[in-house]
C-alpha angles and dihedrals in degrees: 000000000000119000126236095231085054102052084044099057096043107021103136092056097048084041090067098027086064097046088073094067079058089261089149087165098039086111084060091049094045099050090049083058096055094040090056092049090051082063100046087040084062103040097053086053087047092046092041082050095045093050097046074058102050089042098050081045096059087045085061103051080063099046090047089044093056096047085056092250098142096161099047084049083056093068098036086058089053095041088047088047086047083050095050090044086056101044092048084050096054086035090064091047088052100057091044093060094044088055084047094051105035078048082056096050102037079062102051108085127227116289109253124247117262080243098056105105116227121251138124098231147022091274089067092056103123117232105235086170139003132170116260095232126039106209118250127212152196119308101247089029108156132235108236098261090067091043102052081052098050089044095037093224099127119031110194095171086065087046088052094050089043102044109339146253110351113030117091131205105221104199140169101012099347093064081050098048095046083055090053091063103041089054092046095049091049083052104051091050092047085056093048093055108267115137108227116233129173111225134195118265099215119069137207122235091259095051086055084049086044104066091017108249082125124096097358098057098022096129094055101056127080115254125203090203103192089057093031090234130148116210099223133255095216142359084259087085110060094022098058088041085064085084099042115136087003128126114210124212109244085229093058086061135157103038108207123187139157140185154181123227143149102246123212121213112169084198095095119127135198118223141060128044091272093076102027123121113349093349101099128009146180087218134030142146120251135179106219130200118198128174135187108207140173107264095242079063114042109094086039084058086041080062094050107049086040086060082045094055087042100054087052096049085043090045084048082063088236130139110243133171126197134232133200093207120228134238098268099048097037115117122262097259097022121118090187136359136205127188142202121214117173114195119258102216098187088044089039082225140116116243121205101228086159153052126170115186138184105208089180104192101341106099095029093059090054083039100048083226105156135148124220114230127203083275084064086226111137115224136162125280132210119252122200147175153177149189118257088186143323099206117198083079095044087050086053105049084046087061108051102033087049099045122126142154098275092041147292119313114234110215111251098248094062096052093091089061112038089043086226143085099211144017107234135176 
């Protein structure tokens, strides 16, 4: 969330900043903002102002009590209840204009990077790498949704009885395969530094608030409406809440976790070639890297945990490409994204398996989230985090560009885990 005294004192350039995620109106928004913290700017000083009189009121009744002027305390009773009146009144304003303008500034998204190239769509993501050759295979190869059939490994007609579309049951090597990853993934963060947490998989309201999925993605997370409860989208949530309301010391830093979860998006479809199969879920499990880092450091920390997702997708064996994401297709409380595609051989199309994001301020501010320096001021800290990996469209890309005739090929890394070199039949 981005704070009034910010946008103030820099609104030309996160006006146009903003412009690039298509915000034409943002300066309209932004001034609304500023116009509704000059009045609340106003009516704290007229409340303070209103309650050092009530109070001094109230100070008097007693001298005057005390003086035996009964008739005099009278009046200053009436004038202190005429005082209260009048500071519940402007009370009440108070908190009205503070809801109107939290509500504004929930709904104004992070301010891009200077980096974030502007566009409206994903056609307009800018390739910062791509592999130079994109692996060909068989005539006749299958797409994955042929090949977890043939091999009997995920079975989405018994999702579909159980829960629905959407939520697959992985059985036989593919449950064992899925595990592998999970387990390498864990281990290569561990190895890098992150701490590994598990985290709930059911979230408050405020943790929603916290990392922003509320109120801007509220419609496509689970609620468990009698507990009020969201199962989460992804292991960011409760992971980076874990530092809500808390100060850090500058000498803990950098914080580094990192997590495995299923993640819930209610957001599947269920047509076209583009979500079939493994492509898009309801549910699906994710390794999730997450840091909390001082704000000199943090894009030093974004370059870090991109060269991180990188080393795992290039230790899998599979061809992969990276994009800086522009304006139009950034995330609502991204300052600059970067994302992860590796190449489908058997679909001739590029999957999204990551995104690794520096949020700079703007969840720490909603998260009170701030570090105390050797000058024992507080300020806000970056938070930032990463895939590594989600793994229904990594699975997929393993099975059709390592298919062959006696079986599909395991990457060697993943050898150690799944006790086995191939899937076979």
């Amino acid at each position: 969330m981005l704070q009034p005294a910010e946008i103030r004192a820099n609104k030309d350039l996160f006006t146009e900043r903003l412009k690039k995620r298509g915000l034409e109106d943002i300066e309209l928004t932004l001034n609304q903002i500023l116009s509704l913290d000059d009045e609340r700017k106003s009516t704290q000083q007229s409340l303070d102002s209103t309650l050092a009189e009530s109070n001094n009121a109230a100070k008097e009744i007693g001298m005057l009590m005390k003086q035996g002027k009964k008739e005099e305390a009278e009046q200053a009773k009436a004038k202190a209840a005429e005082l209260r009146d009048k500071s519940k009144e402007i009370g009440t304003k108070m908190s009205g204009i503070e809801e109107e303008l939290k509500s504004l500034l929930y709904n104004v998204p992070n301010v891009p990077h200077e980096s974030v190239p502007a566009g409206q769509s994903e056609d307009d993501n800018e390739v910062v790498f791509q592999v130079p050759e994109l692996p060909e295979i068989a005539e006749g190869a299958k797409p994955h949704w042929d090949l977890i059939k043939e091999y009997d490994i995920i079975d989405f007609d018994l999702g579909n009885k159980v829960s629905g579309a959407g939520f697959p049951f992985y059985k036989k090597q593919g449950a064992r395969l899925i595990r592998s990853m999970i387990n390498f993934f864990l281990d290569e963060a561990a190895d890098a530094g992150y701490i590994e947490v598990q985290a709930p998989l059911l979230v408050n309201e405020d943790s929603g608030y916290g990392t922003g999925q509320l109120p801007d993605k509220e419609g496509q997370m689970y609620h468990a409406t009698a507990d009020n409860l969201f199962l989460i989208p992804t292991a960011e949530v409760p992971i980076t809440n874990m530092y809500r309301d808390v100060i850090v010391d500058e000498n803990q830093l950098p914080l580094k976790n990192v997590g495995h979860t299923p993640c819930f998006r209610r957001e599947a479809g269920s047509w076209g070639a583009h979500v079939r199969g493994l492509n898009r879920l309801h549910q699906f499990d994710k390794v999730e890297i997450v840091q909390i880092q001082h704000p000199e450091k943090s894009y030093e920390a974004l370059d870090e945990m991109v060269k991180h997702v990188e080393e795992l997708i290039k230790k899998l064996g599979l061809p992969y490409r990276i994009l800086r994401l522009c304006g139009g297709d950034l995330g609502f409380t991204s300052a600059l994204t970067y994302d992860f595609e590796v190449y489908s051989a058997a679909q001739k199309r590029w999957l999204e398996v990551s995104s690794v994001s520096n949020f700079e301020t703007y969840q720490a501010n909603r998260l009170k989230l701030r570090y105390k320096g050797s000058d024992k001021k507080k300020q806000l800290l970056h938070t930032l985090n990463g895939s590594a990996l989600a793994l229904p469209r990594i699975l997929a890309a393993i099975l059709e560009n390592n298919q062959t005739p006696d079986g599909i090929i395991i990457p060697e890394v993943l050898r150690p885990y799944t006790g086995f070199d191939k899937i076979t039949l």
